[in-house]
Structures are given as C-alpha cells and as structure tokens.
C-alpha positions as CSV (number, residue, x, y, z in Angstrom):
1,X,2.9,36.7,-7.4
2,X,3.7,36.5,-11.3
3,X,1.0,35.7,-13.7
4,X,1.8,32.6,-16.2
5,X,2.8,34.2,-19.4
6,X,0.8,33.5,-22.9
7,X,3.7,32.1,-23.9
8,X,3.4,29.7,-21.0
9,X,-0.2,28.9,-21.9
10,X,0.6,28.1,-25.6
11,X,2.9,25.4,-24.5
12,X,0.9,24.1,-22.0
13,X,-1.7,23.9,-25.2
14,X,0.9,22.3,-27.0
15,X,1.5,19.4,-24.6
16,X,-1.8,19.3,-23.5
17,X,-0.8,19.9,-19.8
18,X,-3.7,20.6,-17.6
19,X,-3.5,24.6,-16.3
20,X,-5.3,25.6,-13.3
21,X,-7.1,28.5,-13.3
22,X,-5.8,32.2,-11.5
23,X,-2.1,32.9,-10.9
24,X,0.9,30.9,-9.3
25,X,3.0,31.7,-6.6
26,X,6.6,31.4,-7.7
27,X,8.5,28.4,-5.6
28,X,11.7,29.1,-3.6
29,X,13.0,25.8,-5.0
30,X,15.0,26.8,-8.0
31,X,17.0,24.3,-10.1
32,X,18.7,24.0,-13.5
33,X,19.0,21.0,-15.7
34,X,22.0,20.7,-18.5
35,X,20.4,19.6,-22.0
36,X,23.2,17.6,-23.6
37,X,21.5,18.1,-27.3
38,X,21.7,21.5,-26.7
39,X,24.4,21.8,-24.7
40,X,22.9,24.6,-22.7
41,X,21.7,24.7,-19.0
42,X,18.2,25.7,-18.1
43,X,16.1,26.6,-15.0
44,X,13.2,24.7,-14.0
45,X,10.6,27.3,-12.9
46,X,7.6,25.9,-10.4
47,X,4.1,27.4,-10.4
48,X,1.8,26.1,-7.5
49,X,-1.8,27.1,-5.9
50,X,-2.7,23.3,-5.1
51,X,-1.2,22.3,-1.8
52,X,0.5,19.4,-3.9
53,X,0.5,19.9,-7.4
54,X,1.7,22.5,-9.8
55,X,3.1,23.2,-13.3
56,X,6.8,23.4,-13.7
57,X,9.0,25.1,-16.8
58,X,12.3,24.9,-18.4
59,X,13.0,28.1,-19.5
60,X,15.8,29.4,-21.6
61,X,17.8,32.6,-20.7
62,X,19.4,33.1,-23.6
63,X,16.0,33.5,-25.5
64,X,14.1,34.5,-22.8
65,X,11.6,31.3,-24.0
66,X,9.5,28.4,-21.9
67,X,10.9,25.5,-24.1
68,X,9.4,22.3,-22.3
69,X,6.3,22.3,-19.3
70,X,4.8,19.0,-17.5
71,X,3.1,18.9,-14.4
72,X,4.9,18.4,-11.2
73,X,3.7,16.7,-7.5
74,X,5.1,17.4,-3.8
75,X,5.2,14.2,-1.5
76,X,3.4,15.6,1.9
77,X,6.7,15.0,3.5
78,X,7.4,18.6,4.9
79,X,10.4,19.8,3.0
80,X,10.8,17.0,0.1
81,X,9.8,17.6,-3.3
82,X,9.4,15.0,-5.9
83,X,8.8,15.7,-9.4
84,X,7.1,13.3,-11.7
85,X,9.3,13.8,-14.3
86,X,12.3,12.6,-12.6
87,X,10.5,9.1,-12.8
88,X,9.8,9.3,-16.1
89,X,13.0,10.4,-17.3
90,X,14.2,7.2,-15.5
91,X,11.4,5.7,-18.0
92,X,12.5,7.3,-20.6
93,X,16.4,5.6,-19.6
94,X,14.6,2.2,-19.1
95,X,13.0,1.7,-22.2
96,X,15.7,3.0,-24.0
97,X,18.4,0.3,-22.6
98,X,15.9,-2.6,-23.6
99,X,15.6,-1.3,-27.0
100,X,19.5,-1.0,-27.7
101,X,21.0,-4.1,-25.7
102,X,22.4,-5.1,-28.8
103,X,24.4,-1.9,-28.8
104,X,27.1,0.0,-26.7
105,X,24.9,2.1,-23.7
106,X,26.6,5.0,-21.8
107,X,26.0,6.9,-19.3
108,X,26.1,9.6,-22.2
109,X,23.8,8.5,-24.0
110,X,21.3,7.6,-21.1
111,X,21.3,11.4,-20.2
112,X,20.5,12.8,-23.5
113,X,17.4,10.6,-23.4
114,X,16.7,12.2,-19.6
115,X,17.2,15.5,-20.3
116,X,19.8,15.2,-17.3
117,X,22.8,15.8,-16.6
118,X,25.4,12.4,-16.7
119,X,25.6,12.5,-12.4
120,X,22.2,13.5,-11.9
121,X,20.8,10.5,-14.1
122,X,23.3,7.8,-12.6
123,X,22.0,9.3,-9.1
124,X,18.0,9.3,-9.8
125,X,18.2,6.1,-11.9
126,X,19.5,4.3,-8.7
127,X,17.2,5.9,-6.5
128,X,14.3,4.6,-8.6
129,X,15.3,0.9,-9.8
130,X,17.4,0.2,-7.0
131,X,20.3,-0.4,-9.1
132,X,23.2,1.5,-10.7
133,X,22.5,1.5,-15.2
134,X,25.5,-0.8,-15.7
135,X,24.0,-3.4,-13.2
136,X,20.2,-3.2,-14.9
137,X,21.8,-3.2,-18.2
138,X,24.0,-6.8,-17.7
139,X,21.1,-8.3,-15.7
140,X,18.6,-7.7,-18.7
141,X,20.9,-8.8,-21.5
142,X,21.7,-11.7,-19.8
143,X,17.7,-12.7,-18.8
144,X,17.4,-11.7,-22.6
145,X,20.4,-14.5,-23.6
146,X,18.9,-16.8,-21.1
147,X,15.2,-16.7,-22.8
148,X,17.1,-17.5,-26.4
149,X,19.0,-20.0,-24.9
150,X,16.1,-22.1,-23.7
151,X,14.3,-21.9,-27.1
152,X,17.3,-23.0,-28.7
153,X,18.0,-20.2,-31.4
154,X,21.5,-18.9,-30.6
155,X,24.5,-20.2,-29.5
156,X,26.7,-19.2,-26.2
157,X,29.7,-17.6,-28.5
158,X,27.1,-15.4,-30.3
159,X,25.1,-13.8,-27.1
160,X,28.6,-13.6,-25.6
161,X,29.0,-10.8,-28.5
162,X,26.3,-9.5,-29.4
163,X,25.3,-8.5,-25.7
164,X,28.6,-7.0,-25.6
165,X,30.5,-9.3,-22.9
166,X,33.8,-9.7,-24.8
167,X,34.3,-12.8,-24.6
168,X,32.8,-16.4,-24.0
169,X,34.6,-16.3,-20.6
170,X,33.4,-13.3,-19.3
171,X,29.9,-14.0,-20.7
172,X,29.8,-17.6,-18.9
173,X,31.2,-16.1,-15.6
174,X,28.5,-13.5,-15.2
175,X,26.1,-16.3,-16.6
176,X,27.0,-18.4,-13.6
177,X,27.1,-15.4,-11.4
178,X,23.5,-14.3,-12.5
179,X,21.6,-17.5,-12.4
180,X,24.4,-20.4,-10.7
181,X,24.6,-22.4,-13.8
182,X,26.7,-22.9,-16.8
183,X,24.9,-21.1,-19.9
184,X,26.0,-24.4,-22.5
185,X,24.4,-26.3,-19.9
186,X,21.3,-24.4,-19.4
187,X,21.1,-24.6,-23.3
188,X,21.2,-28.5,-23.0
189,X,19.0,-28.6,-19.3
190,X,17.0,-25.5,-18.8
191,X,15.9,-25.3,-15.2
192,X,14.0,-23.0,-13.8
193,X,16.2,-19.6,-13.3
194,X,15.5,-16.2,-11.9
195,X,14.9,-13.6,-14.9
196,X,14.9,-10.2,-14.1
197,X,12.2,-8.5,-15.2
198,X,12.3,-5.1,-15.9
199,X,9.6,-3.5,-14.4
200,X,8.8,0.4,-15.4
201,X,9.5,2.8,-13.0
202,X,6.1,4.9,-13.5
203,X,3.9,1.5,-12.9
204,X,5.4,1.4,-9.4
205,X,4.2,5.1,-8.1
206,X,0.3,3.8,-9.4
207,X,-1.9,2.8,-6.3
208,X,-5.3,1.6,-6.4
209,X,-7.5,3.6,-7.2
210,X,-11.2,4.2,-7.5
211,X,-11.9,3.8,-11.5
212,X,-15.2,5.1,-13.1
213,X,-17.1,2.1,-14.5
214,X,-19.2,4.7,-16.8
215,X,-16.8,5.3,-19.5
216,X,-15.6,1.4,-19.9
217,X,-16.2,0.4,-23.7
218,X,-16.1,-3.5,-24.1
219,X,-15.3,-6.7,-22.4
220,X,-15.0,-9.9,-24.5
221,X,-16.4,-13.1,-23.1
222,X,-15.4,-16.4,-24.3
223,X,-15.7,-20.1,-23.2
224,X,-13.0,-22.5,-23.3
225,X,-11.8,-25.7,-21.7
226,X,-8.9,-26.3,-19.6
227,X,-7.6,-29.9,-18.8
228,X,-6.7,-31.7,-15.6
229,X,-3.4,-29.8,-15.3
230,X,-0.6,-29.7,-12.0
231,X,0.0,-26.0,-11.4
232,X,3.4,-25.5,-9.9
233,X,2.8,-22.2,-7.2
234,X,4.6,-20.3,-4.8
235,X,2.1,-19.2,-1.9
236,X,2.4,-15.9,0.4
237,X,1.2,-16.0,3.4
238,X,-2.3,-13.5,3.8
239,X,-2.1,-11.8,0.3
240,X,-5.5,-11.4,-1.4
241,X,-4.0,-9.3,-4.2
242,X,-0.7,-8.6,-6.2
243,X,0.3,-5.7,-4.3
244,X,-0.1,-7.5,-1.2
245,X,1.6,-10.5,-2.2
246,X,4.8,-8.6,-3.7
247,X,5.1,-7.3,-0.5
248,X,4.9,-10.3,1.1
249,X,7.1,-12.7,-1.7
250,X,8.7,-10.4,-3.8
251,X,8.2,-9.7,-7.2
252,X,11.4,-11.7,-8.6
253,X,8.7,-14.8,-8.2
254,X,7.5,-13.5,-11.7
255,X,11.3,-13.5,-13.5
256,X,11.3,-17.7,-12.2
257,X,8.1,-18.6,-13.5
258,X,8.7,-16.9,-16.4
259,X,11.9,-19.1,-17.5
260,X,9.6,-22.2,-16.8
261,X,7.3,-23.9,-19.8
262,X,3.2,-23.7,-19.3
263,X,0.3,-24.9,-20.7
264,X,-1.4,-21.2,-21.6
265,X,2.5,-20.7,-22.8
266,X,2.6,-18.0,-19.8
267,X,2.3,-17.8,-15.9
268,X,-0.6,-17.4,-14.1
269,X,-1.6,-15.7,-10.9
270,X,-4.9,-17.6,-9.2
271,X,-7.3,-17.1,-6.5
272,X,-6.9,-20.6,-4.6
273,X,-10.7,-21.6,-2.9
274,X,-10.2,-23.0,0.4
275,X,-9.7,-26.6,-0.5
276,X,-6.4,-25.6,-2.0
277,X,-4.6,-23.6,0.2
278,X,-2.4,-24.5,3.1
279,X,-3.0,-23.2,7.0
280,X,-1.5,-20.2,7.4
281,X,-1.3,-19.4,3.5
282,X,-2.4,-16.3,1.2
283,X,-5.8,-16.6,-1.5
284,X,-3.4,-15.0,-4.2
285,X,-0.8,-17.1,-5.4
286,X,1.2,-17.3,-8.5
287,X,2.4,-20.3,-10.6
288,X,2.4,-22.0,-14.3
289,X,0.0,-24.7,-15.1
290,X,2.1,-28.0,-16.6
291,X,0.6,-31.5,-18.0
292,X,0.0,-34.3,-15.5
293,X,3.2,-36.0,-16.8
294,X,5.7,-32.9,-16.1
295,X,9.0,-34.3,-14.2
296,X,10.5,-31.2,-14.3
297,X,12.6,-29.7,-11.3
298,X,10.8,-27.7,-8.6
299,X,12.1,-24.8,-7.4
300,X,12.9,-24.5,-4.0
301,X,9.6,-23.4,-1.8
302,X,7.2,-23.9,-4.1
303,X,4.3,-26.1,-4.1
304,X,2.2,-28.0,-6.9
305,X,-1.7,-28.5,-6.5
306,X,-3.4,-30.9,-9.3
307,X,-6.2,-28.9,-11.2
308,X,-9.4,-30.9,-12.7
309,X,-10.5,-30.5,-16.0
310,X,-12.8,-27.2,-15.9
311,X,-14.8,-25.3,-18.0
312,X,-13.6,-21.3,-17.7
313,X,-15.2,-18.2,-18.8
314,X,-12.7,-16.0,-19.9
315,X,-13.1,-12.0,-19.9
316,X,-11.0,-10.2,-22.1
317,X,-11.1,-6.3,-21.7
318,X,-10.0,-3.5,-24.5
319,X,-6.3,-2.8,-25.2
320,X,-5.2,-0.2,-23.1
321,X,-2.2,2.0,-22.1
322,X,0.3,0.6,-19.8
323,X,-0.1,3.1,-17.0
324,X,-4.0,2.5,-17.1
325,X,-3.3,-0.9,-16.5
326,X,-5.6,-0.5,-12.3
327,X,-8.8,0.8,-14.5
328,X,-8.1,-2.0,-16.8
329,X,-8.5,-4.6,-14.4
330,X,-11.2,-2.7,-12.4
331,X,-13.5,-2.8,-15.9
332,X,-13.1,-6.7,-16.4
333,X,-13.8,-7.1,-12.5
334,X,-16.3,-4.7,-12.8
335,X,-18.1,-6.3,-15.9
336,X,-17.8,-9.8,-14.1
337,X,-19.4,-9.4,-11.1
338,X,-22.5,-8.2,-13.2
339,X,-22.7,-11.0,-15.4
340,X,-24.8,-14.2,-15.2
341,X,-23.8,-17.1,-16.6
342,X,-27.1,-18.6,-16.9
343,X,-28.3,-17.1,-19.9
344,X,-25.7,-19.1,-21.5
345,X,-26.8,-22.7,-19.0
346,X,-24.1,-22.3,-16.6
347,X,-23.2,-21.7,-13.1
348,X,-20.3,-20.0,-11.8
349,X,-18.2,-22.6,-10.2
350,X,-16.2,-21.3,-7.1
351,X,-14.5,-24.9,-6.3
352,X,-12.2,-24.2,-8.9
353,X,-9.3,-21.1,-8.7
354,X,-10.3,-17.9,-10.3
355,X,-7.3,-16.9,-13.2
356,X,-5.7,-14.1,-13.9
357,X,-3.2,-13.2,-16.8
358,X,-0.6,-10.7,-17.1
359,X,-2.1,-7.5,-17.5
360,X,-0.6,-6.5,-21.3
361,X,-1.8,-3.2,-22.8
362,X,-1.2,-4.8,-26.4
363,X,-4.2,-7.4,-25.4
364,X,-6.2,-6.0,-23.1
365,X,-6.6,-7.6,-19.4
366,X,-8.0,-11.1,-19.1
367,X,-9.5,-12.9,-16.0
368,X,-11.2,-16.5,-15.8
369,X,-13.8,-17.8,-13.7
370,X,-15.1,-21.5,-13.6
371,X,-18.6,-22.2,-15.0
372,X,-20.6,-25.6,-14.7
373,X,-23.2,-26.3,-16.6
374,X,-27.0,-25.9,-15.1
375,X,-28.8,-29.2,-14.7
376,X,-31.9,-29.6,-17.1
C-alpha cells in the first residue's frame, strides 16, 4: 500500500480530477510514455480502490515530481486495461489534423500533441479511427475540397495545393479514387458524394445513459412552418434510434446527405409514422428535405416520401459541451413530453414525422414535433 502523496493531491486540485478517499493500491501494470517537448521519458503510475476506476500519474524521475494526473478506467475484460486518455490523446490528434489541413502534418507533430511516442500514436490512432493518420488526413482534405467545390469558391489547381497533393494530377486521381468522379466535373455537376465525416473518437465510447432532468436550465420553443416538401431518406430496417440505425446502415449515410442541398440548409434525421414507412423498415431514418420541383439524382437505395405542408413546434435546448451531447437530447425530450400545446390552441399532430437536427453544442439540440390547430 503507498499513500497518495500531497504533491499528488495538489495536482489532482489543479486539474480538478476527482480523488477518492483512503489509499491506493499500487498497479502491477507499469508503463512509460516519451514527451517529445521534453524530450524525456516518464512512468505512468496507477492508483486504484474501485474495481474499475482509478487515478493514474506521470511522474518524473529526474525531479522526483507528479507532472500530469487524469483519471483512468479498466474494461471488465480480465486482463485488458484501457485508459481514457489514450482516446483522448487520439482527440487531441483529430482535432489537430482538421485545424492544420492547410499545413504539412507528421507523424511528429501528431505525437507532441499526444504526449506519445511517434509508434505508439500511429498504433492507438488506428486502433481508435479505424484508419492509419495519412489515410484520415487525405480523406478529410479532400471531403473539405469537395464542400468548396460544390459552393463554387475555389478552383481545382488551388485545393490541389493548398491541401498539399502536389499536383492537379495527383489531386484529381485521389479525387476520383475517393468519391468516382472527376473533381472539374463535380465543380460543374455536383452529385451526391460520400464525405467523410470526422467523427471524434471520445463521442464514440458515450452510451446512453440515464440523465438527471433536475438540473436542466432552458428549452426554447418556437413555431414555424414547413412547406409541402419531398424528403429524400435512406431507411434501416428496425432502428428506432441513431445508435441503432448506425449499426444497422452505417454512419457514412450522414457524409452523403451532407454533400446534397436542403431546405433547412442541413440533413435531417425523422421518426417516420406508420403511413410512411415500408414493410419490413426502421421508425428512424435519415434524409434532406428538397422542393417539390427537385430533379436531382438519387443515390442508390434511397427512397423519397412527399411531406405536406405542416405546422412544427420546434424545441431548442441550451448550448452545451460536445461530450454532453446524450443529456442534451434527454432535456429537449424530456421538456417535450411535458408540454401541452393547447395553451397555445394546438394539438400535437402524430401523422406527420417527428424531426431531429444535428445535435451541435454551438446551438444547443433541436427537435420538432407537428402541431394542428384545435378546432373552436
């Protein structure tokens, strides 16, 4: 047994890490990391009393000093560890290739924003994304020339540079490559492509959870109109949900809607009522909403549904961090279900799909829900 020493406590003060009470029991697993802005290796120290979750340390030799602490979980897995950090370092890599596209990444550079070594960064940020730095970085930049292509501010010789491809060549052959189109002619005929989107390693370890309603500040209410409209959709198959429809779909559906034009000026995820949905087909679907007149091509497997004019009640709630984004959308639900639209003269009006918009911290998480109003 070793007790957690002051200096221990200060940092944990510092960083405002949570410290359970009583002493730790020091783990067997023992590990260094290499700190390239240092240039110095240290050892990552566990404390545990929880049967999965501790406290872990880097802590210097050479000054005999605790220099970093965060909080670290084991999977229930006999024998496997998995520490939190490692996925946000992969974060940390993420965020910072989207931020510099415009600029020469290395593999250097990704592990002084990880805190890990070169190897150990390429090997944990494949593990986690699925794909090696390189790859994630050319398939961004190049979703990223797409999107300015489409809206007609840059021309095919100047992405080619700026997103470092060398050439027009090389940057039309991975163009074609990536989305099976020429990128002049997607300029002149956008279709609808598959984007990636880069989706943040930390949101994928959040589950559903139970949120407390108690604490929930405001949720902004609003009427407004939406006109007879076709909404182009790709259905799943029993998915009542967005986790249970990426597993069933996928969640590269998201990067094709997003290259296509809407309405709202976004996609939209819906909750079909019976009337609209297929034998054999999911509740939750996902689509964009385009004017009655839209010729535009169709991707392969999707369907289009025509939408009647409607009047919507839209619930907006407060801004709120990214990785809160479950007890976002559990406060607009939440404050939904208790409201009654007839002390405004309407009715909630289930014939039409419920709405849902991309939950974005910047704006806070919106649903709508069809209203008619009450007779008399």
């Amino acid at each position: 047994m070793q007790r957690i020493p002051k200096l221990f406590a200060k940092i944990l003060m510092q960083k405002r890490v949570s410290l359970f009470a009583g002493c730790y029991n020091l783990q067997h697993d023992h590990r260094q990391v290499f700190l390239k802005t240092t240039g110095r290796l240290f050892d990552v120290r566990v404390w545990r009393k929880e049967p999965y979750k501790g406290i872990f340390l880097l802590y210097d030799k050479k000054s005999r000093e605790y220099v970093y602490a965060g909080v670290v979980e084991w999977t229930r897995k006999p024998g496997l560890i998995k520490m939190q950090e490692q996925i946000l370092a992969v974060q940390r890599m993420q965020e910072y290739i989207e931020s510099h596209l415009d600029e020469e990444i290395t593999l250097a550079r990704l592990s002084e924003v990880s805190h890990y070594s070169p190897w150990h960064s390429y090997r944990i940020f494949r593990e986690h994304t699925g794909m090696t730095p390189s790859d994630y970085t050319r398939r961004l930049r190049l979703s990223k020339s797409a999107v300015r292509l489409k809206n007609g501010n840059a021309r095919v010789a100047d992405l080619a540079y700026e997103y470092g491809f060398g050439s027009v060549d090389g940057f039309q052959r991975a163009f074609r490559r990536e989305f099976g189109c020429n990128p002049g002619d997607y300029a002149r005929h956008p279709i609808p492509i598959p984007l990636f989107i880069p989706y943040g390693v930390k949101f994928r370890e959040i589950r559903k959870e139970y949120a407390d309603m108690e604490n929930v500040q405001s949720v902004f209410i609003q009427l407004i109109h939406k006109p007879e409209r076709k909404c182009i959709i790709k259905r799943g198959r029993k998915a009542e949900d967005y986790f249970e429809y990426c597993e069933e779909v996928g969640c590269e559906v998201w990067g094709i809607l997003m290259s296509m034009d809407s309405l709202c000026g976004e996609p939209v995820c819906l909750w079909l009522p019976e009337t609209y949905r297929k034998p054999g087909t999911s509740t939750y679907v996902q689509g964009v909403e385009v004017p009655m007149d839209c010729q535009g091509p169709i991707p392969d497997g999707f369907d289009i549904i025509v939408l009647p004019a409607a009047q919507y009640l839209a619930f907006q709630g407060e801004p709120f961090r990214e990785e809160d984004y479950q007890q976002a959308i559990a406060a607009v639900q939440h404050a939904m279900g208790k409201y009654n639209p007839a002390v405004i003269g309407y009715a909630w009006d289930d014939s039409n799909p419920r709405i849902q918009l991309e939950p974005r911290g910047e704006r806070g998480y919106i649903e709508l829900r069809a209203v008619k109003r009450l007779n008399g």
